[in-house]
Every structure is written in C-alpha cells, then in structure tokens.
C-alpha positions as CSV (number, residue, x, y, z in Angstrom):
1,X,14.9,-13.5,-10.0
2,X,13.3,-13.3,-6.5
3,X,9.8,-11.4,-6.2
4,X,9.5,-9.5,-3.0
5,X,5.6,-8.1,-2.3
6,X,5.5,-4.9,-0.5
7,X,2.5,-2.6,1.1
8,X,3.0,0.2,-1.2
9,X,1.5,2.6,1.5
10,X,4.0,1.6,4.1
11,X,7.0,2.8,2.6
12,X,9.2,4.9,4.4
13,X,12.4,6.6,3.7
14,X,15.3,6.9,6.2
15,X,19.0,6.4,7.2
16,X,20.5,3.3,8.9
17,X,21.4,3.8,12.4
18,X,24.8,1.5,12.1
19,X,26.2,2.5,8.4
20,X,24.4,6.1,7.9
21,X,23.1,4.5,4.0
22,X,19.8,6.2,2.9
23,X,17.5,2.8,2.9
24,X,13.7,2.5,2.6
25,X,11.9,0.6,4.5
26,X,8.3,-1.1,3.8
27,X,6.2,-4.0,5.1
28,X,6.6,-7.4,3.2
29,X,2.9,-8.9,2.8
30,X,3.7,-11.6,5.3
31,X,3.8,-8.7,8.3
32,X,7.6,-8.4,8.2
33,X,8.9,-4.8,8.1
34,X,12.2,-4.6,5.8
35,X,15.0,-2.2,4.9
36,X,15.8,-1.8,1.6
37,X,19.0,-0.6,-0.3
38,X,18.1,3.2,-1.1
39,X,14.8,3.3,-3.4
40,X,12.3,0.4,-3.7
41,X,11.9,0.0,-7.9
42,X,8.5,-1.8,-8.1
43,X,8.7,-4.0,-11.3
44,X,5.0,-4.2,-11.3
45,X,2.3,-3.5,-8.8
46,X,-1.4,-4.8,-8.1
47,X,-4.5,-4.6,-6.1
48,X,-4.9,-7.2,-2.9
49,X,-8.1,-8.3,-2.4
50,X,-8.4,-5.8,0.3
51,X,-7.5,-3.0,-2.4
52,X,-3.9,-2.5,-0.8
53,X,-1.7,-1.3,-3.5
54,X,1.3,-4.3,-3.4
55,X,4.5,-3.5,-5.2
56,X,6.2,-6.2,-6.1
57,X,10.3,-5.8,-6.1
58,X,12.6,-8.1,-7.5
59,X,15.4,-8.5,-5.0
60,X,18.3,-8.1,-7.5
61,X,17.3,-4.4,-8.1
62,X,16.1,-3.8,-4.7
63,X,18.8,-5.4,-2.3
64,X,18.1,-5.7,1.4
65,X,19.8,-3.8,4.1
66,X,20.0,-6.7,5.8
67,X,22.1,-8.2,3.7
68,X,24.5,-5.3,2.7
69,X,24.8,-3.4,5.7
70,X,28.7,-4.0,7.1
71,X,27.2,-4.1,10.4
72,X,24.3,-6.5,10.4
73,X,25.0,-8.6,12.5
74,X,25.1,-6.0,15.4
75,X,21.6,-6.0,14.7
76,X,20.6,-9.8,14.6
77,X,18.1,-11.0,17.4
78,X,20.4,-13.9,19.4
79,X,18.3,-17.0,19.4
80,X,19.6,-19.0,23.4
C-alpha cells in the first residue's frame, strides 16, 4: 500500500480537460499539485507542524489521473 499526503485545504473538485472524468485535485506535501480519480478517501489525517490538516490517501483507493487517464500522455512535459 502506497501512502500519498495531501493539503487537505487544497482540494479541489473538477473535470479533466482530455477525458471529461470528474477528478480532484490537491497539493501533495512535497509542492506537487495532483489529479486524483474522482474523490480523495483520506485513510487517516493529521496535524503538520504548521497546523495544516494533511490527509493521507493510500494510492490503491485513490488512483491518480495521471495514471488512468487514456490520454496522458498528451499532457506529459517533453524533456529535449
């Protein structure tokens, strides 16, 4: 099982521009933004030191768009 640690207060519901799939997307403790697979289901959440609500989201419940969506790789950044 892979723990994913999200912002709580960044998450954000919306559609993906290439599929049309309701996804959710939040920012990932290191700064990251991510889509998720329709709702984020927290397994457990805590305080940071900072008092930020983090929800932590394991990644078989919670898939990433990234991963799902048929047309990802439209939307990969092309490293020259």
């Amino acid at each position: 099982m892979a723990l994913i640690e999200v912002f709580d207060d960044t998450r954000q519901h919306g559609t993906c521009r290439s599929c049309n799939a309701p996804i959710e997307w939040a920012q990932l403790r290191s700064g990251k933004r991510m889509p998720f697979d329709g709702e984020i289901v927290p397994v457990r959440t805590f305080h940071d030191d900072d008092r930020r609500l983090i929800a932590v989201v394991d990644s078989t419940m919670s898939a990433s768009h990234f991963a799902t969506c048929p047309q990802a790789g439209d939307w990969r950044r092309r490293h020259r």
